[in-house]
Structure formats: structure tokens, C-alpha cells
GUTI-156848 format. One record per residue (C-alpha): residue number from 1; x, y, z. Coordinates in steps of 0.001 Angstrom, whole numbers. Layout:
(NUM,(X,Y,Z))
...
***
This chain:
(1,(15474,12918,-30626))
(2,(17831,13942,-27732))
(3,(17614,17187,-25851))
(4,(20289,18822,-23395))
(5,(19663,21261,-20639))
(6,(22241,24489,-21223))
(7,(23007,27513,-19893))
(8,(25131,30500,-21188))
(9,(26324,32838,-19082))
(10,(27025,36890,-19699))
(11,(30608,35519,-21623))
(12,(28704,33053,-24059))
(13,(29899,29751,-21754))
(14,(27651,27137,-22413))
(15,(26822,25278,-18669))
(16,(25073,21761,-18902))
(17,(22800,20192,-16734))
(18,(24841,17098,-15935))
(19,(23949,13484,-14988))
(20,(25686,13791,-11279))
(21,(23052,16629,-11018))
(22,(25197,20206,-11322))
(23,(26401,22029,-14237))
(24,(29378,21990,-16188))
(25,(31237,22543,-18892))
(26,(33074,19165,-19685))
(27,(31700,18101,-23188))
(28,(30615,14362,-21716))
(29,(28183,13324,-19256))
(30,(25369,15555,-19830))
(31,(21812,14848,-18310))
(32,(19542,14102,-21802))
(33,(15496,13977,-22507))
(34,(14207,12977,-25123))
(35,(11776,15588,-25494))
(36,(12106,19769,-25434))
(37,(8584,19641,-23804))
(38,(9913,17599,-21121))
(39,(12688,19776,-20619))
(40,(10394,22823,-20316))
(41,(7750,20584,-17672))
(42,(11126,19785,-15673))
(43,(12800,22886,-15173))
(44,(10724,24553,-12591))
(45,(10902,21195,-10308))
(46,(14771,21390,-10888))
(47,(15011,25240,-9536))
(48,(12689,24020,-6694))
(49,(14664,20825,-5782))
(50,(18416,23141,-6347))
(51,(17848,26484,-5374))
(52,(21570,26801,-4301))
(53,(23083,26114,-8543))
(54,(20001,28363,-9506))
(55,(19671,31021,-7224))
(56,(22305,33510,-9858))
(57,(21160,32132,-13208))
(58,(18726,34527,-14848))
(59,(15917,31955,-16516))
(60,(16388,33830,-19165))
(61,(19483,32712,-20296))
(62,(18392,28559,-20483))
(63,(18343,26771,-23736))
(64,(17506,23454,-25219))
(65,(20150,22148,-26638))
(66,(19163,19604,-29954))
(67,(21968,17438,-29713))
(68,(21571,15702,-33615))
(69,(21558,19453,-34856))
(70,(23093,21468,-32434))
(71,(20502,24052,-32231))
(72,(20368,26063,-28859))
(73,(16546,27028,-28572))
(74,(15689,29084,-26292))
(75,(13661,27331,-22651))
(76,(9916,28637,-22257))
(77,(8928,27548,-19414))
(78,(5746,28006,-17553))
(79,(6576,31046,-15098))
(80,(3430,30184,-12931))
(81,(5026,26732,-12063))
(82,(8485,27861,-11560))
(83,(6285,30718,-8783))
(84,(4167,27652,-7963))
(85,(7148,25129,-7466))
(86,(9327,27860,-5427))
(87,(6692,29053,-3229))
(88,(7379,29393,35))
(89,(10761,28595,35))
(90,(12929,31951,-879))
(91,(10020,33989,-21))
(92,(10598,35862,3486))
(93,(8036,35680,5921))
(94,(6243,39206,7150))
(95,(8850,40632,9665))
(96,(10950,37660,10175))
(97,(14666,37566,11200))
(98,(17042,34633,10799))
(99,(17755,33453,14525))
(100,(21439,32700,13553))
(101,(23959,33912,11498))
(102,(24950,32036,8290))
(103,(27371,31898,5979))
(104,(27584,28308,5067))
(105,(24633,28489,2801))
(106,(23113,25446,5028))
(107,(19467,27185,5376))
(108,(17410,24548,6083))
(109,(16445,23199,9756))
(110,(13951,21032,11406))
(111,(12048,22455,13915))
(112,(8538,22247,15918))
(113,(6029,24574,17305))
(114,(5301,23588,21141))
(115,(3221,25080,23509))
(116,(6151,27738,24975))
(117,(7124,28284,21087))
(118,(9792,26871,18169))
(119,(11896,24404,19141))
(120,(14919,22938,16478))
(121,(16214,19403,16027))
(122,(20036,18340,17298))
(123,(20804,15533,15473))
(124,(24028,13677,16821))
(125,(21796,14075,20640))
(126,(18341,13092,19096))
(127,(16678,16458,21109))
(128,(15235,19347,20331))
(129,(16404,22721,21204))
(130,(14837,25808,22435))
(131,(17565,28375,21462))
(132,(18825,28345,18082))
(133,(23199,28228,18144))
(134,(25258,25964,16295))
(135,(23935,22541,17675))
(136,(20752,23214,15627))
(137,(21625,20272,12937))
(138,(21309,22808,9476))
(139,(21424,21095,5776))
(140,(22419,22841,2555))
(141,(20195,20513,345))
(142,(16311,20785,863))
(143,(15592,16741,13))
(144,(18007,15769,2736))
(145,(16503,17759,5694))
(146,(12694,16616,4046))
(147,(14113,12803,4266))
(148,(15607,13146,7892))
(149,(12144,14890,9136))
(150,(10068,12053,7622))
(151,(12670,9833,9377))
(152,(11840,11051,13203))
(153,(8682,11014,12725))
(154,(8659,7453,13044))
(155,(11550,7005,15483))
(156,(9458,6218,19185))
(157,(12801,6706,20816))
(158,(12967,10316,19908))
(159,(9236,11211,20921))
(160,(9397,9349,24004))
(161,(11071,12296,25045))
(162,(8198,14338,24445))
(163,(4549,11841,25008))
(164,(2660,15316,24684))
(165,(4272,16688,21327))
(166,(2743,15241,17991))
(167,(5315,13020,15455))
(168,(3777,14286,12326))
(169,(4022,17985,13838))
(170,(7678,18565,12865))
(171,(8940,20551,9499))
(172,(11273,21965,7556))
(173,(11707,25681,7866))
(174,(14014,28037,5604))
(175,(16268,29889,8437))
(176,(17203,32840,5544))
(177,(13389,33252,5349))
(178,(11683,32076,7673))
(179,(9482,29567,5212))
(180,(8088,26600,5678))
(181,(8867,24236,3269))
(182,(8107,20547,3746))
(183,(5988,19014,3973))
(184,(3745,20420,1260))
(185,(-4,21500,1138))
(186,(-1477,18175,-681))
(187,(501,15887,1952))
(188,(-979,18067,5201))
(189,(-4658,17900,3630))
(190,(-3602,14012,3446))
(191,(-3595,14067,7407))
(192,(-6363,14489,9733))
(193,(-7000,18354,10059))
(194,(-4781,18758,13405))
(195,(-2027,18481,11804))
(196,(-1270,21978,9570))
(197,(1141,23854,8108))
(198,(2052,24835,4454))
(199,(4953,23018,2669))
(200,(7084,21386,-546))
(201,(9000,18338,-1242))
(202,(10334,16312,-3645))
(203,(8452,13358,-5192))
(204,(10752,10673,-3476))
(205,(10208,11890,-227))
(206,(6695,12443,-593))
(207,(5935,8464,-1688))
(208,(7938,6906,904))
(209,(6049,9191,4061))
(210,(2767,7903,2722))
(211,(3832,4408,2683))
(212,(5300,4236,6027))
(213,(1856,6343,7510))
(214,(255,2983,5543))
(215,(2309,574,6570))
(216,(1611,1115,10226))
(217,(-1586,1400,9684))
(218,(-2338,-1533,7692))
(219,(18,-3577,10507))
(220,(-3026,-3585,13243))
(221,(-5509,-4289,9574))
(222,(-3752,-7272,8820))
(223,(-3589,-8807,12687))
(224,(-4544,-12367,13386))
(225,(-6946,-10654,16352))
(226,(-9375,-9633,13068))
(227,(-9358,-12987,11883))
(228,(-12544,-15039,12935))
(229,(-14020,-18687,12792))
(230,(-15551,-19556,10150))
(231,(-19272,-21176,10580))
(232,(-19443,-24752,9453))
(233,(-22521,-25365,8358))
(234,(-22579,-26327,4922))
(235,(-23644,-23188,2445))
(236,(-25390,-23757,-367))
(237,(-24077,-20979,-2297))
(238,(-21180,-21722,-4700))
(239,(-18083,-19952,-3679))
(240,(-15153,-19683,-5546))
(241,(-11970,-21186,-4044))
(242,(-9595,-18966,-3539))
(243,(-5838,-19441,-2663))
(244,(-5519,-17122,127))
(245,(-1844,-18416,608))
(246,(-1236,-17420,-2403))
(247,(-3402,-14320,-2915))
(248,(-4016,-12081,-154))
(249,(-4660,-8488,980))
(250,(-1073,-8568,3093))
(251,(622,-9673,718))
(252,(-741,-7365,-2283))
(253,(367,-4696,650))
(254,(4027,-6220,240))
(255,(4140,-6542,-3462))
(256,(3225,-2987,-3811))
(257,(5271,-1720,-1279))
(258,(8288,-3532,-3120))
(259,(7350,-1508,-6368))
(260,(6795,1951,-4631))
(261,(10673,1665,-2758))
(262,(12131,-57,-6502))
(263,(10158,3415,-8092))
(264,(11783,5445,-5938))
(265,(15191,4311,-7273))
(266,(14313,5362,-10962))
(267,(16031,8816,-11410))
(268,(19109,6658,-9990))
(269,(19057,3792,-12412))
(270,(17852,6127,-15052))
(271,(21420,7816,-14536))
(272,(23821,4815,-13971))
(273,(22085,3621,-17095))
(274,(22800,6765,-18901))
(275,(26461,6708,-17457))
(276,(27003,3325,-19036))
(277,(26093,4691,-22789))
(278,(27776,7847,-22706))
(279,(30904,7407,-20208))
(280,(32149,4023,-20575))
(281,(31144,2943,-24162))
(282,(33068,5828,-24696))
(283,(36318,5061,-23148))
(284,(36020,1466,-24606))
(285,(36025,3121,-28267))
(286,(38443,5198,-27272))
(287,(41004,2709,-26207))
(288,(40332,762,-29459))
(289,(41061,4000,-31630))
(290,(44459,4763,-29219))
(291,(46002,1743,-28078))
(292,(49092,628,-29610))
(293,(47214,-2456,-31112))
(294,(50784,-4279,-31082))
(295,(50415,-4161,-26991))
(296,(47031,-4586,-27059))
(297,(45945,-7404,-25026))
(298,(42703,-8103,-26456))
(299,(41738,-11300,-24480))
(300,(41422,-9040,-21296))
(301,(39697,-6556,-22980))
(302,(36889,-7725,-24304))
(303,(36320,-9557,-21010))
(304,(35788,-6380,-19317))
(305,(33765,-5416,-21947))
(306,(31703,-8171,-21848))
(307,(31339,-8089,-17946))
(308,(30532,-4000,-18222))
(309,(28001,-5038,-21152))
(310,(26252,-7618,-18718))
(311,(25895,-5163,-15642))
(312,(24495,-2568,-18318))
(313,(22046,-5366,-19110))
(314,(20812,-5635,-16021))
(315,(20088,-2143,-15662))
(316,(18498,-1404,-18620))
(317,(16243,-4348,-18311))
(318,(15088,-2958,-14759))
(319,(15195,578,-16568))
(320,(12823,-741,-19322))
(321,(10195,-1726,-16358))
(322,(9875,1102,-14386))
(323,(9563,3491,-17451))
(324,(6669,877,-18515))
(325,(5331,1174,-14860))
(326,(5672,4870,-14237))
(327,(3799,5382,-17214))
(328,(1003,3483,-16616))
(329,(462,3039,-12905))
(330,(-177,5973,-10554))
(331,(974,5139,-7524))
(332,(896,7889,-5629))
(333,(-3068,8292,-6327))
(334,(-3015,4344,-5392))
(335,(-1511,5012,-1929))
(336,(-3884,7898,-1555))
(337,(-6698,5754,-1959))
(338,(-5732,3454,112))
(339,(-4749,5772,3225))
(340,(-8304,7291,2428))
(341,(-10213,4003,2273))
(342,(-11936,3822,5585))
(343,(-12641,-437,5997))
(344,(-8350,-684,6033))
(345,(-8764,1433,9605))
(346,(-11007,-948,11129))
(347,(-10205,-2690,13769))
(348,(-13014,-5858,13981))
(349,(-13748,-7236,17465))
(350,(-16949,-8201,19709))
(351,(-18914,-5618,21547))
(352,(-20605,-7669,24082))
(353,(-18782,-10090,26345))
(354,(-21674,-12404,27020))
(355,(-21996,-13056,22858))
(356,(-18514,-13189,22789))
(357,(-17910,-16073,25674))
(358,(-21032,-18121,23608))
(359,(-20297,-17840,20228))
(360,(-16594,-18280,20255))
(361,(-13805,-19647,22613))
(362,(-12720,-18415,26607))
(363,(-9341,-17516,25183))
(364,(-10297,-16097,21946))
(365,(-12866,-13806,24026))
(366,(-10410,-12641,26323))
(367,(-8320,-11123,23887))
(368,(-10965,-9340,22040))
***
């Protein structure tokens, strides 16, 4: 079954939750599910993630849509994860003021506390400011500012600037309330203890931070300094033979890596997929029901048609994939695990330079 997201306003409009991710009231393109209950489980993550399109619509006033029977029904969703999944963005902080006026509805900044207080991020200079005026770089959607702040944190050019500050220090703060809002409470408990605040942000976002923290980890894991001789006398245990050019920690690192960034693209080939079956298939049938079949020039048609069918084919075969993967591997508990494992921090080496000059080469002692 097929399920649409609607809202009516005060004048009985129906509104639709569309696949480019707004409302409207066009009859195509509408975002579908294929379940009410995943309607209901979504909707709270959508008024976090758009706060802007939902700030005026009463939740009250949501339906289901059935699309076979045309049956508005109305939403239910669980209030205590619509509080949960707004929290603290919209909520104003005890005796707060917005440092600058607004009226561009761009609310959210990124900013760091430093010893002589809150300083805010210029983006086209790559600085951060102590007074808060129209430099300030300001965004109107949360994920963007979230996926810029993940970005410095990893840009050495920018902290350069500042050798005493801390990278993973920065956030995103609500100007209109003075809320905190990325990055969220399970990613700062993810982090060693120094590093606090209380925060939100969308899946995407969240995935790729973890995997970059990981990454640069697992670089000094995976150096050819850990690597030692092996002893040549002959063992008389059986080993297995392994192909370790084949199989390998590194490159398990890679292949998963390649599947986190692919994930991440999901909700975007979920919709170009979606685009394909509703937007174009229509216009196709449509031209065959309109056209002047006299003029019709049906060797060039049904080459497009069979070069828009391919391309679809594509998509729904990487579609088909990720829906099997998402649903069956948890990869953000995997990269947990991993950050958490404490063997992928070590760094092996010799701790006494007399053993290490015997045992293995002048060179290879020097450098450890």
C-alpha cells in the first residue's frame, strides 16, 4: 500500500509533503511510504530537520493520505518524540537575547566558547569573530550549518589560527534562542569527556563526523611503523594462510567506508528513483495519449524511452541494495564500536632502545 503525507489548512487545502522536500499543492510528485506507521515514526524527525515549513502548521491538522482509497486519516504521532526531536532548538535559553537583529529567518550560526567568551565563524575569511554583525556567516537550514561545522573541524588551516582552541569544540547555536543544537547528546558522550555541550543533527551528518574522527584515527593504526619482522624459525603450529593482499584490516576500513558515504546518498536515490516512476513515466504516457500520432515520430521516441528506462535501471538496482543493507546492517552501531574499540588506538613500538638495536635493525630502531 502507498501512503502520502497531507496537510489541510483552516480553508480545507490539502498541502503534500513533496519529493523536492516542501509542500504543495500540485497533484504530482508527492513524497510516498509505504506504510502509515512509517509516516507517523517520520514526522517528528521531519519537524526537527524543517522547522522553517513547520513552524505555522498546527500538528493537528496532518493526515495520511491512502492513496488506492483516498482516505485522509488523521497523523498520531508520538508527541514525546516530536518534544524529544525539537529539543533544544526553538526552546529559548533562561534570559537570553539574540545578539543581532534578524529578519531573514537565517537563525543558525557557528560559534565557540574561548577563554574571553563566544566567538562566531566568518566563512568567506575562514576566522572567527568576537562581535556578532553581519560577517557572522548565518544559515536558514539547520543540516547545512551541522555539515559546514563538521567540515572545520577537520580543516588544520583554520585552527592553525588558534593552536590553543579545541577542533571538536565548535557548534551550532540557534541565534532566535540561544540553543545549542548540533552536535547532539549521543555524539558528545561519543568523545572523550572534555569535549561537552548538548546538541541535534540529522542522521547524514552524524555518520559522516564519526567516520572522518575514524578515519584519522585508524591512519596512524594502519602505518607501516606498526608492522614488525616476523621470526623465522619454523613453527610447528598449523596456521592458516591467509591472503593479506587480498584480505586485510585497511582495506575492510575502505570497503566500509565506501558503503557508509554510498548510505548516505539513500534519501537522494530513493527520490530520483521515485521521480522516475511518478514524473517521467508520466509524461511518456501522456505524450502517447496527446500526440497527433500522424506526426508522431516514434523511432525517436522510444529511444528516449529506452535510454530514460536504462538510467532508471541503474538506480533502482542501487536502490534495491541499500534498502537490503539499511535493513540489515547497523552501521552507525558498527562505527561506534569501532571508535570505542581500544587495540585500533594503539600505537605498537619498542620501549627500550638497547632491545630494540639487538633484536631488530639500526634503521628500523631509529624510527621507533
Amino acid at each position: 500500500m502507498t501512503y502520502e503525507l497531507v496537510y489541510r489548512s483552516s480553508k480545507g487545502n490539502n498541502n503534500y509533503w513533496s519529493v523536492n522536500e516542501r509542500f504543495t499543492r500540485k497533484e504530482t510528485g508527492h513524497f510516498q511510504w509505504s506504510s502509515a506507521i512509517e509516516i507517523n515514526q517520520i514526522f517528528p524527525q521531519l519537524k526537527a530537520k524543517y522547522p522553517t515549513l513547520f513552524a505555522k502548521k498546527k500538528t493537528e491538522r496532518f493526515y495520511y493520505l491512502d492513496v488506492k482509497s483516498s482516505k485522509l486519516i488523521k497523523l498520531s504521532p508520538d508527541q514525546e518524540e516530536i518534544k524529544a526531536a525539537l529539543t533544544p532548538d526553538g526552546i529559548p535559553q533562561d534570559n537570553y537575547t539574540c545578539p543581532l537583529k534578524i529578519t531573514d529567518s537565517k537563525y543558525y550560526a557557528i560559534a565557540i566558547d574561548a577563554p574571553d567568551g563566544r566567538y562566531y565563524f566568518n566563512t568567506s575569511k575562514g576566522v572567527f569573530l568576537k562581535t556578532v554583525n553581519d560577517e557572522v556567516r548565518r544559515w536558514r537550514e539547520f543540516d547545512k550549518a551541522a555539515a559546514t561545522a563538521n567540515t572545520i573541524r577537520v580543516n588544520k588551516k583554520i585552527w592553525n589560527k588558534y593552536p590553543d582552541w579545541n577542533p571538536l569544540s565548535n557548534y551550532v547555536i540557534n541565534l532566535k534562542t540561544g540553543a545549542i543544537v548540533w552536535p547532539n547528546k549521543e555524539l558528545n558522550s561519543f568523545f572523550p569527556a572534555s569535549f561537552e555541550s548538548n546538541y541535534g543533527t540529522t542522521n547524514s551528518a552524524f555518520l559522516l563526523m564519526m567516520l572522518e574522527q575514524l578515519d584519522t584515527q585508524l591512519q596512524e593504526h594502519f602505518s607501516s611503523i606498526n608492522q614488525q619482522p616476523m621470526n623465522t624459525i619454523e613453527d610447528p603450529i598449523e596456521i592458516p594462510q591467509i591472503d593479506f593482499e587480498r584480505y586485510n584490516a585497511k582495506e575492510t576500513f575502505i570497503a566500509l567506508s565506501y558503503i557508509v558515504r554510498v548510505i548516505v546518498q539513500k534519501p537522494l536515490i530513493d527520490k530520483a528513483l521515485k521521480c522516475y516512476d511518478k514524473e517521467l513515466l508520466q509524461d511518456y504516457l501522456h505524450t502517447i495519449e496527446l500526440a497527433d500520432l500522424s506526426r508522431f515520430n516514434a523511432n525517436e521516441f522510444t529511444n528516449q524511452l529506452q535510454q530514460t528506462r536504462l538510467k532508471r535501471r541503474k538506480i533502482k538496482n542501487l536502490a534495491l541494495f541499500l534498502n537490503i543493507i539499511a535493513e540489515n546492517m547497523n552501521v552507525e552501531k558498527i562505527l561506534k564500536q569501532l571508535w570505542q574499540e581500544p587495540s585500533l588506538r594503539n600505537c605498537y613500538h619498542y620501549r627500550h632502545y638497547v632491545i630494540a638495536t639487538t633484536i631488530v635493525t639500526p634503521k628500523l630502531a631509529n624510527e621507533c
